[in-house]
VOPAGU-2260 file (C-alpha; in pm, 1 decimal, decimal comma):
REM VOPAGU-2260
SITE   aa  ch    i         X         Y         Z
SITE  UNK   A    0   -2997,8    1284,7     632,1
SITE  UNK   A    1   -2922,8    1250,7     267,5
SITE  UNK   A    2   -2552,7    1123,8     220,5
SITE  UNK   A    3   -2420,2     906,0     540,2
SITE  UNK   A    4   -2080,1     773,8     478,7
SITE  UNK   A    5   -1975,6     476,3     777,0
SITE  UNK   A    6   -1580,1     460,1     795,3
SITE  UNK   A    7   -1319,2     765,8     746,7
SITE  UNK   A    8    -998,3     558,3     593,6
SITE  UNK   A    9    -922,0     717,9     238,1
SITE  UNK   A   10   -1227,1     598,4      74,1
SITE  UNK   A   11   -1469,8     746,9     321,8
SITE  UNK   A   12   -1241,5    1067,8     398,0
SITE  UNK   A   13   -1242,0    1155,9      73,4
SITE  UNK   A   14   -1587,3    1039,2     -26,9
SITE  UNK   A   15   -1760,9    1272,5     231,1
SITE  UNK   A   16   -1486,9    1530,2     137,3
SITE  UNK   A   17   -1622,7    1549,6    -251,8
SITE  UNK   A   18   -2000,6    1542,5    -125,9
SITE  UNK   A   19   -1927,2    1819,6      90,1
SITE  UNK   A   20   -1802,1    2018,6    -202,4
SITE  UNK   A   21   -2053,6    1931,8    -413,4
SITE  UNK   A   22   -2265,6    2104,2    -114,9
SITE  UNK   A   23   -2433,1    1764,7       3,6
SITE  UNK   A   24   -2528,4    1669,5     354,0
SITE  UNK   A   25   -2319,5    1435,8     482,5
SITE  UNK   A   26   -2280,8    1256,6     830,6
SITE  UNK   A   27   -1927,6    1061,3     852,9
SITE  UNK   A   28   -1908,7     842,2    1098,0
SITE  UNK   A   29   -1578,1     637,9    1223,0
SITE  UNK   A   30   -1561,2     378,3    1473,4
SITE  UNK   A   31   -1183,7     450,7    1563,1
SITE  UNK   A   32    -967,3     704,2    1453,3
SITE  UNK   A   33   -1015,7     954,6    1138,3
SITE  UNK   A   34    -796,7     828,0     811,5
SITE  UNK   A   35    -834,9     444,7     882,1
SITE  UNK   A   36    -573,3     195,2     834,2
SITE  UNK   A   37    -347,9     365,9     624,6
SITE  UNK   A   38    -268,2     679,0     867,0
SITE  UNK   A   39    -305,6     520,9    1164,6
SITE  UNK   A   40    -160,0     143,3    1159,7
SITE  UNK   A   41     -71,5      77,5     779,6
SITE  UNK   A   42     119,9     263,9     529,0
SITE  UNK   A   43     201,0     619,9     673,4
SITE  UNK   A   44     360,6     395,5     993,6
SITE  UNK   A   45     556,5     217,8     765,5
SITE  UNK   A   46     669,8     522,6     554,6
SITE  UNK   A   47     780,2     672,8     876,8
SITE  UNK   A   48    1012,0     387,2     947,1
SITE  UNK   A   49    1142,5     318,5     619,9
SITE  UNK   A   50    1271,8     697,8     660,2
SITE  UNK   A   51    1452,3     595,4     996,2
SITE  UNK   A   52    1591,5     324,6     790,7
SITE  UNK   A   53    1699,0     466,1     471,8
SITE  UNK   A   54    1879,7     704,2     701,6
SITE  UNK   A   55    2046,3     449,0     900,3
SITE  UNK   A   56    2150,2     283,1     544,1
SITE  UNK   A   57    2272,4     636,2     389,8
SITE  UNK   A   58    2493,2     664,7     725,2
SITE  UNK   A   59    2629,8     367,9     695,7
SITE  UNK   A   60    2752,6     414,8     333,1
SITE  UNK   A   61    2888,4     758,0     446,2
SITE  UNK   A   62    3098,0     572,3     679,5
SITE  UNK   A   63    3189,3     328,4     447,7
SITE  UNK   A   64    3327,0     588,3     216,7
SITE  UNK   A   65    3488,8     728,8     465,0
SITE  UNK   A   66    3398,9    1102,2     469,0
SITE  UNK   A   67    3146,8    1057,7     776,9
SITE  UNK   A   68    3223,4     942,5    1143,5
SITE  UNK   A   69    2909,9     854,1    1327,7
SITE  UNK   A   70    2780,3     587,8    1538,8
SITE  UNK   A   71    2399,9     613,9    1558,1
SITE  UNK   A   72    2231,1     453,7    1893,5
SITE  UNK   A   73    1828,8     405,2    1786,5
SITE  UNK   A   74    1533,1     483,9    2026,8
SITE  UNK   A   75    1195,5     246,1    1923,6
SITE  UNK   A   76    1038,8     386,8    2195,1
SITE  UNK   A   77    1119,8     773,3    2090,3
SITE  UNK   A   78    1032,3     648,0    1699,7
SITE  UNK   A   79     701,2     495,4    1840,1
SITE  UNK   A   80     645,7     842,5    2036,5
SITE  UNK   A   81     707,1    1040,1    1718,9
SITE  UNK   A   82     524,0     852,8    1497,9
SITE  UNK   A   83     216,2     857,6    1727,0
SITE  UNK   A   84     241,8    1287,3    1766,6
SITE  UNK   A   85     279,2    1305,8    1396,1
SITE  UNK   A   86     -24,5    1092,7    1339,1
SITE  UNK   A   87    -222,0    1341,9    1597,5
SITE  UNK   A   88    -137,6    1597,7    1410,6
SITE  UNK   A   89    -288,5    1459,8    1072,3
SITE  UNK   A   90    -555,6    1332,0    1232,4
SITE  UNK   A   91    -647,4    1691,5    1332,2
SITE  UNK   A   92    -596,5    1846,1    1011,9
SITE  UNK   A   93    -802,8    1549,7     828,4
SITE  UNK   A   94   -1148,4    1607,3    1089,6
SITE  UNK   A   95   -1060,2    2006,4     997,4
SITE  UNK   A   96   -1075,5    1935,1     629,9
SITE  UNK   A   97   -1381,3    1757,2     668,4
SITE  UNK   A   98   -1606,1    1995,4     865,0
SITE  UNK   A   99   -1430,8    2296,2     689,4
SITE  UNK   A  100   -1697,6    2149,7     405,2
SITE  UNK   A  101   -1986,5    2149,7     638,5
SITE  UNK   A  102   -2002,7    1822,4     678,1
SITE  UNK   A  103   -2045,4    1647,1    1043,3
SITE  UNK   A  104   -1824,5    1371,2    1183,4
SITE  UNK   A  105   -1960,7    1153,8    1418,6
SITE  UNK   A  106   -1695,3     906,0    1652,6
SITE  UNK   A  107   -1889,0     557,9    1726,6
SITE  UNK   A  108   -1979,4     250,3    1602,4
SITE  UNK   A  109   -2276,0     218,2    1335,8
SITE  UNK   A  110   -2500,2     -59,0    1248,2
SITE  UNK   A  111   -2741,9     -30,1     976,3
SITE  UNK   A  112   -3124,5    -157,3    1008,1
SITE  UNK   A  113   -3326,9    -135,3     682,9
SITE  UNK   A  114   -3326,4     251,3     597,8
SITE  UNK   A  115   -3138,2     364,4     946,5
SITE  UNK   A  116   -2785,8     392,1    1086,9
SITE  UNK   A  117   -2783,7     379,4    1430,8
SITE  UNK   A  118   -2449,1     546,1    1609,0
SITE  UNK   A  119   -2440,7     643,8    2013,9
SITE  UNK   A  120   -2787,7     554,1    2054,3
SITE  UNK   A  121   -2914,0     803,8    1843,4
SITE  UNK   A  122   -3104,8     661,6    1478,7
SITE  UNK   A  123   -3035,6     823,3    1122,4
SITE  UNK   A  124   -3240,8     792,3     821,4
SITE  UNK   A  125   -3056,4     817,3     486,0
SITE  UNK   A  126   -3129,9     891,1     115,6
SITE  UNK   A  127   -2795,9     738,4     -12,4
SITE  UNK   A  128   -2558,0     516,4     228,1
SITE  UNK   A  129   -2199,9     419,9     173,6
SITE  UNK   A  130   -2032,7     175,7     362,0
SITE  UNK   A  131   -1616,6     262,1     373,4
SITE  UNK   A  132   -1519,2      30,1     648,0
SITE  UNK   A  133   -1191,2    -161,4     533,1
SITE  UNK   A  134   -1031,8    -444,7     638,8
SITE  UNK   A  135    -836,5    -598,7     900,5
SITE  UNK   A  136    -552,9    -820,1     884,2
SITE  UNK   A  137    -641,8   -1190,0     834,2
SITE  UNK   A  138    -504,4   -1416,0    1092,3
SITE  UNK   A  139    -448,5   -1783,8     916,6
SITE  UNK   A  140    -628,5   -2101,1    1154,4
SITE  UNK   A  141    -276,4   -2199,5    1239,6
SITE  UNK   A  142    -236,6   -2307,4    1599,1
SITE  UNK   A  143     -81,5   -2090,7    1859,0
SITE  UNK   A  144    -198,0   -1786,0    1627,9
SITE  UNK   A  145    -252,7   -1616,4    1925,3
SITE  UNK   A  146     102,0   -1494,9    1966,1
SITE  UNK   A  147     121,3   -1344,8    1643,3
SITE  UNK   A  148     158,2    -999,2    1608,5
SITE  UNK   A  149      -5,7    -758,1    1264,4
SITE  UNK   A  150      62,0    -429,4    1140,1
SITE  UNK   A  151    -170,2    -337,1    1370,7
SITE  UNK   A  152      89,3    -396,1    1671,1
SITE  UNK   A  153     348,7    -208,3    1544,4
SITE  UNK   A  154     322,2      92,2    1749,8
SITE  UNK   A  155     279,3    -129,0    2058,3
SITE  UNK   A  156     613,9    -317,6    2043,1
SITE  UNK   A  157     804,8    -182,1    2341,8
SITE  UNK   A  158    1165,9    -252,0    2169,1
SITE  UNK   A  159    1325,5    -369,8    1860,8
SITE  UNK   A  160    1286,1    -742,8    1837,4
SITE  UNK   A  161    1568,7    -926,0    1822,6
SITE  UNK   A  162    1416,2   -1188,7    1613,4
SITE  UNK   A  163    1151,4   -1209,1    1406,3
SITE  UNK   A  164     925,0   -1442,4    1176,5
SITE  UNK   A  165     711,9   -1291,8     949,3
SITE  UNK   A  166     485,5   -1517,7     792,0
SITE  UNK   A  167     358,6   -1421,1     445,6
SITE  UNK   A  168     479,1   -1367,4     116,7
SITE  UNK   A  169     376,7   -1041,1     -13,7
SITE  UNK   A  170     479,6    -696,4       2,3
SITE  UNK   A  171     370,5    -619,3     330,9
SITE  UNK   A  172     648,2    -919,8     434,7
SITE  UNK   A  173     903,6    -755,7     293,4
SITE  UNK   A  174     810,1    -403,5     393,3
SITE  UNK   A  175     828,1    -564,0     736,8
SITE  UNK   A  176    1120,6    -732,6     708,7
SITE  UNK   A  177    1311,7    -475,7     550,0
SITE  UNK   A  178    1182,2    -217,1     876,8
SITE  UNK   A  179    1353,8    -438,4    1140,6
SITE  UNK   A  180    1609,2    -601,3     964,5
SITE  UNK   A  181    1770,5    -276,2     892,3
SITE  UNK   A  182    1691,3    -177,5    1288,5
SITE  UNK   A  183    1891,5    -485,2    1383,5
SITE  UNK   A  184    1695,9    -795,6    1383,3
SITE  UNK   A  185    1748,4   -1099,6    1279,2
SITE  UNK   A  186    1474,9   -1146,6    1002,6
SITE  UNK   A  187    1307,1   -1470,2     848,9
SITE  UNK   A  188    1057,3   -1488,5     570,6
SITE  UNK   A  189     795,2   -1793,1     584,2
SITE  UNK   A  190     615,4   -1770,4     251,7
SITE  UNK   A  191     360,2   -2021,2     161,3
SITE  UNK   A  192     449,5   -2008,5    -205,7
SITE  UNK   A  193     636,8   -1752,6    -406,1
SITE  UNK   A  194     823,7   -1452,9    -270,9
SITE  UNK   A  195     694,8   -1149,4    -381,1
SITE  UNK   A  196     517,5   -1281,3    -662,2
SITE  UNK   A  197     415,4    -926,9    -809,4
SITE  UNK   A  198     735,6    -853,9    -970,4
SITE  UNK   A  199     972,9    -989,7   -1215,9
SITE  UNK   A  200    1231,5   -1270,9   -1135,1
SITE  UNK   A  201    1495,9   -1062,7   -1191,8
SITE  UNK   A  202    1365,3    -762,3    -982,4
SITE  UNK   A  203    1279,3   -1021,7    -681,9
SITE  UNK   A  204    1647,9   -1098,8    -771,5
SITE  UNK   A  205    1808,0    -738,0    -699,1
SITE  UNK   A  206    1620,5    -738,0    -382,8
SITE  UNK   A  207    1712,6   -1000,9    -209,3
SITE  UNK   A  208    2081,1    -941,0    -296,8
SITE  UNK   A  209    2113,3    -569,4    -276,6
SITE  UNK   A  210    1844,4    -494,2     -41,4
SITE  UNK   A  211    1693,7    -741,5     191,3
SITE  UNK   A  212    2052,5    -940,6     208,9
SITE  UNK   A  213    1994,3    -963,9     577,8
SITE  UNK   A  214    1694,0   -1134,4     555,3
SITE  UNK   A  215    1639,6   -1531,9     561,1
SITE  UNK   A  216    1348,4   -1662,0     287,7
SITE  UNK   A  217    1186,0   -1920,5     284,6
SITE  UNK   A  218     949,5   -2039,4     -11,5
SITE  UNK   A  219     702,7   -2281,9     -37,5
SITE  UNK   A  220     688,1   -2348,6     344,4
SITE  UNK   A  221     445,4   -2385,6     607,3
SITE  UNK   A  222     423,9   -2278,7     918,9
SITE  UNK   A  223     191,6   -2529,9    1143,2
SITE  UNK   A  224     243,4   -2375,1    1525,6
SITE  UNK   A  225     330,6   -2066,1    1674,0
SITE  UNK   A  226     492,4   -1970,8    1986,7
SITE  UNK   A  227     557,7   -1647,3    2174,0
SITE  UNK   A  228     905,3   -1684,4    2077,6
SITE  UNK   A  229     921,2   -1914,4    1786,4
SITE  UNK   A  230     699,4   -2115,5    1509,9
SITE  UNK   A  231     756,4   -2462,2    1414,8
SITE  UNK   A  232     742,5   -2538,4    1066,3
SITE  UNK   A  233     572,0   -2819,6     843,8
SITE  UNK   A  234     911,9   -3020,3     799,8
SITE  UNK   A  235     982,8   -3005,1    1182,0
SITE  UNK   A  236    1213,2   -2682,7    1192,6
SITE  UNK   A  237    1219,2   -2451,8    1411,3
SITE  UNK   A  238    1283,0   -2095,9    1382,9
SITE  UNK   A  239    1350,2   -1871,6    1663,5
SITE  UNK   A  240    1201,0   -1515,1    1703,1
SITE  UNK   A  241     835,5   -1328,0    1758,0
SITE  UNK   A  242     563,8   -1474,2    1452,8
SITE  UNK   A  243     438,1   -1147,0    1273,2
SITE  UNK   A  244     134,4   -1226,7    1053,7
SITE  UNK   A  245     157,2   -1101,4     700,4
SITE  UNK   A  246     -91,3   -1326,6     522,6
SITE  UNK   A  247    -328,6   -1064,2     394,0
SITE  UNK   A  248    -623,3    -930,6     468,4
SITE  UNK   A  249   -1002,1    -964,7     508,3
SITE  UNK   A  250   -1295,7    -762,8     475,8
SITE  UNK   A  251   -1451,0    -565,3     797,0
SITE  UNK   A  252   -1819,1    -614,8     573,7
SITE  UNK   A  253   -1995,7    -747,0     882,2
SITE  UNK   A  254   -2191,8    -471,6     921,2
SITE  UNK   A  255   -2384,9    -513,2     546,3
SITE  UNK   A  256   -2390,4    -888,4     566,8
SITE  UNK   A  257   -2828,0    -948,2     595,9
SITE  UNK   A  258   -2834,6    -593,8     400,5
SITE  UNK   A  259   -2618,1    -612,7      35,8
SITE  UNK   A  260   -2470,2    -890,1    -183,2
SITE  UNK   A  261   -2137,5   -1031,9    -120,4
SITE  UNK   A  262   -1840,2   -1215,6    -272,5
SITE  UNK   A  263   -1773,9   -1553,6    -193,4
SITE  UNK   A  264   -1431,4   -1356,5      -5,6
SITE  UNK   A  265   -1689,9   -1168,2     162,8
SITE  UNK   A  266   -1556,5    -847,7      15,0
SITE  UNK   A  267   -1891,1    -607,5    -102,2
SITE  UNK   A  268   -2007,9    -697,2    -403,8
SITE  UNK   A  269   -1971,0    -347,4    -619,4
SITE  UNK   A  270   -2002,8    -247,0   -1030,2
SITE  UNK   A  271   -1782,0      36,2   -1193,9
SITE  UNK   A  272   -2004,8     309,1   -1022,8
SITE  UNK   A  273   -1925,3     149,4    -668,3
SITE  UNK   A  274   -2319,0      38,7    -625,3
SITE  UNK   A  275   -2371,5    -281,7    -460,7
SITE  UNK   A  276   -2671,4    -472,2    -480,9
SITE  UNK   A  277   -2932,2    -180,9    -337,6
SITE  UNK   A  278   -3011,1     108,3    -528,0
SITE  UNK   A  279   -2900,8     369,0    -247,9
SITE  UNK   A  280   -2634,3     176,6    -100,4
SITE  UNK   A  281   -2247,7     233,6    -221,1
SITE  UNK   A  282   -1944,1      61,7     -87,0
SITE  UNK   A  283   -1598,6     142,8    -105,1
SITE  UNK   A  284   -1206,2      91,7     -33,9
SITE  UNK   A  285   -1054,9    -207,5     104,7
SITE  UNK   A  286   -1409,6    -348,3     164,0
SITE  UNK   A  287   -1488,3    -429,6    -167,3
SITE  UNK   A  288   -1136,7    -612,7    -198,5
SITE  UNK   A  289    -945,5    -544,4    -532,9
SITE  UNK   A  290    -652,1    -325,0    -496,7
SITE  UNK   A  291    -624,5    -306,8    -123,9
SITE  UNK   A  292    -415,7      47,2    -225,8
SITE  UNK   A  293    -452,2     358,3     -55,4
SITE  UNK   A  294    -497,4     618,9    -416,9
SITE  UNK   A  295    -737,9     267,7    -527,5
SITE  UNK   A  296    -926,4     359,1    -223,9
SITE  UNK   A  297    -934,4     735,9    -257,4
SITE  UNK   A  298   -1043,7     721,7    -638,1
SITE  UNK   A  299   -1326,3     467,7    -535,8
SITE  UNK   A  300   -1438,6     673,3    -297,8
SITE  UNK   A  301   -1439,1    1020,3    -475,7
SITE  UNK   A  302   -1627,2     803,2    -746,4
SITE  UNK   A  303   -1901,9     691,6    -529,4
SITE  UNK   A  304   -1978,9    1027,0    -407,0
SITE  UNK   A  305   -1975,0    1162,9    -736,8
SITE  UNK   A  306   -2301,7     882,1    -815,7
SITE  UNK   A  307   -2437,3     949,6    -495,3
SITE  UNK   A  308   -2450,9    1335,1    -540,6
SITE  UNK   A  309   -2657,3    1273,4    -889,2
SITE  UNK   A  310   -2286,7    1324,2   -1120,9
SITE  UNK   A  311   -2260,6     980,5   -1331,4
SITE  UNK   A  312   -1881,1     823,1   -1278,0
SITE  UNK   A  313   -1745,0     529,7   -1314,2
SITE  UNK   A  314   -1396,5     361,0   -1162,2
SITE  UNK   A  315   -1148,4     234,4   -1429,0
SITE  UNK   A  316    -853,5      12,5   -1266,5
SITE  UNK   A  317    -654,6     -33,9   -1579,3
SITE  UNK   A  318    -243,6      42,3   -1536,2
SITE  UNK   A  319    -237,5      32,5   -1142,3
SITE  UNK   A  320      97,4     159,0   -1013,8
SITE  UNK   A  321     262,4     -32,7    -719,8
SITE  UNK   A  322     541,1     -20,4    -466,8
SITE  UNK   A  323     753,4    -160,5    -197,9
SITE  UNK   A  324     880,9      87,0      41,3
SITE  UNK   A  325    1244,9     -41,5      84,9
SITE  UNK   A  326    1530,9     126,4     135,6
SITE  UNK   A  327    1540,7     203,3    -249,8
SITE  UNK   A  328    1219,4     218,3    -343,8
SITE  UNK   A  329    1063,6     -76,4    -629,2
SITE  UNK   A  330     770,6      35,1    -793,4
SITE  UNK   A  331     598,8    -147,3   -1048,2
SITE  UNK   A  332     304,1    -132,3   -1319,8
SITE  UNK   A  333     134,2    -355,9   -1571,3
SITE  UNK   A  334    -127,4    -271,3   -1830,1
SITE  UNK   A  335    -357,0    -616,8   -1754,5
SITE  UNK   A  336    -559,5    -513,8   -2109,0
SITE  UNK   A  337    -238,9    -482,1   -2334,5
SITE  UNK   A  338    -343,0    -729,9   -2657,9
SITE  UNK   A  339      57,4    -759,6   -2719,6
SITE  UNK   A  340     139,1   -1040,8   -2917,1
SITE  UNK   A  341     463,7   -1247,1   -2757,1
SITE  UNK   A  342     650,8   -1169,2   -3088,4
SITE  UNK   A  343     608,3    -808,5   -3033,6
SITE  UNK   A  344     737,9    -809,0   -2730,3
SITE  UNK   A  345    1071,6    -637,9   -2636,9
SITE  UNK   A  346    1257,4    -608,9   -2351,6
SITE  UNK   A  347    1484,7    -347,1   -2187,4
SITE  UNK   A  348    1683,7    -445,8   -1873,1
SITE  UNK   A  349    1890,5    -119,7   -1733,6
SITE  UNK   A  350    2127,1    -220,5   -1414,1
SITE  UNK   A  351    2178,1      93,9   -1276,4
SITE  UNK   A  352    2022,4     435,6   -1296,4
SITE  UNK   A  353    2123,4     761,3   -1118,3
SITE  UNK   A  354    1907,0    1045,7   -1076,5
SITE  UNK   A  355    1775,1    1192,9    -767,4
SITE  UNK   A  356    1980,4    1049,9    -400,8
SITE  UNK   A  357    2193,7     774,1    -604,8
SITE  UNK   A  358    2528,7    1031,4    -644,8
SITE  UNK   A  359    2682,9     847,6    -342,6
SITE  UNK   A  360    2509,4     476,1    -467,1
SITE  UNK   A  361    2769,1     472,7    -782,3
SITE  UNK   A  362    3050,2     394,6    -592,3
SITE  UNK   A  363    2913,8      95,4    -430,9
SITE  UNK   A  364    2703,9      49,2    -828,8
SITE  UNK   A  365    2391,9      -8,9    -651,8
SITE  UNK   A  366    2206,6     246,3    -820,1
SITE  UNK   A  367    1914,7      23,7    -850,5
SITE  UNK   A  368    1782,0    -165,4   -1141,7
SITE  UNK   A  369    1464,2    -121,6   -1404,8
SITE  UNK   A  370    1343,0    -389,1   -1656,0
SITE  UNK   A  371    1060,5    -253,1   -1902,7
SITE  UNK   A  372     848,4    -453,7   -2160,1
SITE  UNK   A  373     741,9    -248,3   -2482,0
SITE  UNK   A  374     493,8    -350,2   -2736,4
SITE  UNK   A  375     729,6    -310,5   -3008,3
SITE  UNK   A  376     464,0    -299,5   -3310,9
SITE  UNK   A  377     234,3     -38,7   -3146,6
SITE  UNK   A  378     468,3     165,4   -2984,1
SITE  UNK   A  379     303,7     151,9   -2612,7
SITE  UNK   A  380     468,7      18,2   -2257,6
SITE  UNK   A  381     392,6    -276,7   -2135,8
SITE  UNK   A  382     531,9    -300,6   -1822,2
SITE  UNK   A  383     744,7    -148,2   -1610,8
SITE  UNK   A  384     942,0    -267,9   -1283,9
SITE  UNK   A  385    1173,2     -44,0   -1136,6
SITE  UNK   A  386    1424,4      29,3    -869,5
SITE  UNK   A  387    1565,5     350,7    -795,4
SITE  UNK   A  388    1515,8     629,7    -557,8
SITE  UNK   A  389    1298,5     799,2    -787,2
SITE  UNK   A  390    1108,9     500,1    -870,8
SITE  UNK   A  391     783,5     629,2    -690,1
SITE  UNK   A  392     747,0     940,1    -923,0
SITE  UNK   A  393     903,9     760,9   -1191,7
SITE  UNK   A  394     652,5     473,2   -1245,3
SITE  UNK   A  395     301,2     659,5   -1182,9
SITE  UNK   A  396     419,0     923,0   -1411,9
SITE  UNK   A  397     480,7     662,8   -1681,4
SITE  UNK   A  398     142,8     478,6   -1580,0
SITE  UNK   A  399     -64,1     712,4   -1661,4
SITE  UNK   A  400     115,7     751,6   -2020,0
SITE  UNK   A  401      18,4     333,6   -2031,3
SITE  UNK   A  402    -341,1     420,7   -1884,5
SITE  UNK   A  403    -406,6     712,3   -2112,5
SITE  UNK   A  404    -268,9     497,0   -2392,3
SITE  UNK   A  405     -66,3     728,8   -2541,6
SITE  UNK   A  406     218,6     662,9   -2824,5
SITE  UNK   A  407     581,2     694,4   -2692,3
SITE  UNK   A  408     661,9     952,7   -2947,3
SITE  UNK   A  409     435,7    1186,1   -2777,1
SITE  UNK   A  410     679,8    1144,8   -2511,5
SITE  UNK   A  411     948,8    1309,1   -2719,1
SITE  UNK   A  412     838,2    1666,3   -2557,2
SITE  UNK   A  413     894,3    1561,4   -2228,4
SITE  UNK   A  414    1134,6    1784,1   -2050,0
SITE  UNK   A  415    1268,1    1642,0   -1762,1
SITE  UNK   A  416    1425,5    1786,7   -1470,1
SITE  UNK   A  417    1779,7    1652,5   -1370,5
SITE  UNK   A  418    1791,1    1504,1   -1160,4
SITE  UNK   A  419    1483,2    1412,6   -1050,8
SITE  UNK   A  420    1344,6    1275,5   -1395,2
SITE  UNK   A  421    1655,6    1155,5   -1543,1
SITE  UNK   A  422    1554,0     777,6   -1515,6
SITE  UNK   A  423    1243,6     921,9   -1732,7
SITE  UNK   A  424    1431,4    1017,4   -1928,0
SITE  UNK   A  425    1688,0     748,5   -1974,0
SITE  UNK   A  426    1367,3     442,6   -2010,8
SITE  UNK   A  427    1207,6     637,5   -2249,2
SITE  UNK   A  428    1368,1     906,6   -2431,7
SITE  UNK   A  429    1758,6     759,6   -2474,3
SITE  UNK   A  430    1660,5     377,3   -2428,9
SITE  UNK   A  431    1380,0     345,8   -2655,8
SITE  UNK   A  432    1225,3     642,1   -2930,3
């Protein structure tokens, strides 16, 4: 077999998905189900219940305003039910994509010895091999651990919790926390250090007050016991409600630990063309650790199979877009090789942008809020943190302007369309050229 790809998540999907149309052989092989993590018990889940939510929030600000009369009663179990036929469906359509390139998917788990990969007792030689198999949720060595429940659980929760301690700090925490606080629970973040340390203060700021309101957080604590029902903390508190382990994740890079080079996180060890440490053998996606980000994944992938097919290509990670799936969306991007000096530095704090679903926000003037940080002598963007309900679009439209380094007065030819692009419009075109 010439191309073998172990794991089907985005980096492996779409990996064996560019060999097959460059006409390679491939064998894809997946230990679970097809699309990995982020289809089956990561981001899609969460998308689908930060919908519920942001329509629970728009009804409730309909009723506020008084125009709408409605009292909604929420089914977890018919979300769950939903959620797990939609996911079916994909599931489906991602194996037909797949084969509809000639390529064969085989369901099992692989191990690799020397030059074979062995799958349902049958033994595969390869000419290139490239190991997409993810990560897993890290569980911290805190006692009672046990109890705690992942992403991974979400679809298993029988009901709506009516408390719940999610320990972590990051943005799956508050992706969490915003889910079930907005479902009705009583929510408390337990963050080792900093909240949501990958934004601006004054971002983190909107958040918690406009938001995740609901939510209790607490920074720079430790958690040193959990319960079923509770977790004691490092001063002596305790705090009520189910423990729901945010803290990460780690590498599933068992299977290439006696065969490639790893980090000291044990994350693959990988250079710009996704090549680890043996000639033939490429790794990908969550695995090698970086951006644990779905379109990360995907590019990584695509670029491996490009070097594995004979097509030189290398991975650039320069100007990453970001977001938290809230009930506004907060997206956020940072060009990590901008050679700004501090005194050319300018910033441009906007409270409150309309544009696309905000009409019925101005009332209430939570329209969100967007801080950007321009290199004033060159002309570029720096940074950009937003909120809004076009934020999404918004921000990896105007990353790619940062990643292709292009001069804002190029942007003067933008045309936007309103509403959709105003906010575009307004950072850019009527804030700043």
């Amino acid at each position: 077999m010439k191309n073998i790809v172990i794991g089907s998540g985005p980096a492996g999907r779409l990996a064996s998905l560019e060999l097959g149309k460059l006409g390679e052989e491939v064998i894809l092989i997946e230990k679970n189900h097809i699309a990995g993590t982020c289809l089956n018990e990561g981001c899609m889940v969460v998308c689908a219940l930060t919908d519920i939510t942001k329509f629970i929030e728009t009804n409730n600000r309909f009723n506020a305003h008084g125009f709408l009369k409605s009292q909604l009663e929420i089914s977890y179990e018919k979300i769950v039910e939903k959620i797990t036929e939609t996911q079916k469906k994909l599931r489906y359509l991602n194996q037909q994509e797949n084969e509809s390139v000639g390529n064969n998917i085989i369901y099992g788990e692989a191990s690799i010895d020397n030059n074979v990969v062995r799958v349902n007792n049958e033994s595969f030689e390869y000419d290139n091999l490239l190991i997409a198999t993810g990560a897993r949720p890290f569980i911290p060595d805190i006692k009672g651990s046990e109890f705690g429940l992942t992403n991974k659980d979400i679809l298993k929760i029988d009901d709506i919790p009516e408390k719940l301690n999610i320990i972590g700090g990051g943005i799956i925490a508050a992706e969490i926390a915003n889910i079930y606080s907005t479902l009705g629970s009583e929510v408390n973040i337990i963050a080792r250090s900093s909240f949501l340390k990958e934004i601006t203060p004054n971002t983190k700021k909107y958040i918690l007050e406009n938001i995740m309101s609901d939510v209790n957080i607490y920074e720079n604590t430790d958690v040193v016991e959990a319960f079923k029902n509770k977790v004691l903390l490092k001063n002596g508190e305790e705090l009520e409600g189910i423990p729901f382990f945010a803290t990460g994740r780690t590498p599933n890079s068992e299977i290439a630990k006696d065969l490639v080079e790893l980090n000291n996180d044990k994350t693959i060890k990988v250079n710009e063309m996704m090549e680890t440490s043996l000639e033939n053998i490429y790794a990908a996606g969550d695995v090698t650790g970086g951006y644990q980000l779905t379109p990360v994944a995907r590019k990584e992938g695509i670029t491996a199979a490009r070097n594995m097919a004979g097509y030189s290509n290398k991975v650039s990670y320069n100007c990453i877009p970001q977001t938290l799936s809230l009930n506004m969306e907060v997206s956020f991007v940072e060009n990590e090789k901008s050679e700004c000096l501090e005194k050319d530095k300018k910033t441009i704090a906007i409270p409150a942008i309309a544009g696309p679903s905000a009409f019925w926000n101005i009332l209430n003037g939570d329209t969100g809020y967007s801080e950007i940080e321009f290199d004033e002598k060159n002309n570029k963007i720096n940074r950009i943190n937003s909120i809004s309900p076009s934020s999404v679009s918004d921000v990896a439209y105007l990353s790619y302007i940062m990643r292709m380094n292009y001069d804002l007065d190029d942007y003067d030819e933008f045309l936007e369309i309103h509403p959709s692009t105003d906010t575009n419009y307004k950072i850019i075109k009527n804030m700043w050229l």
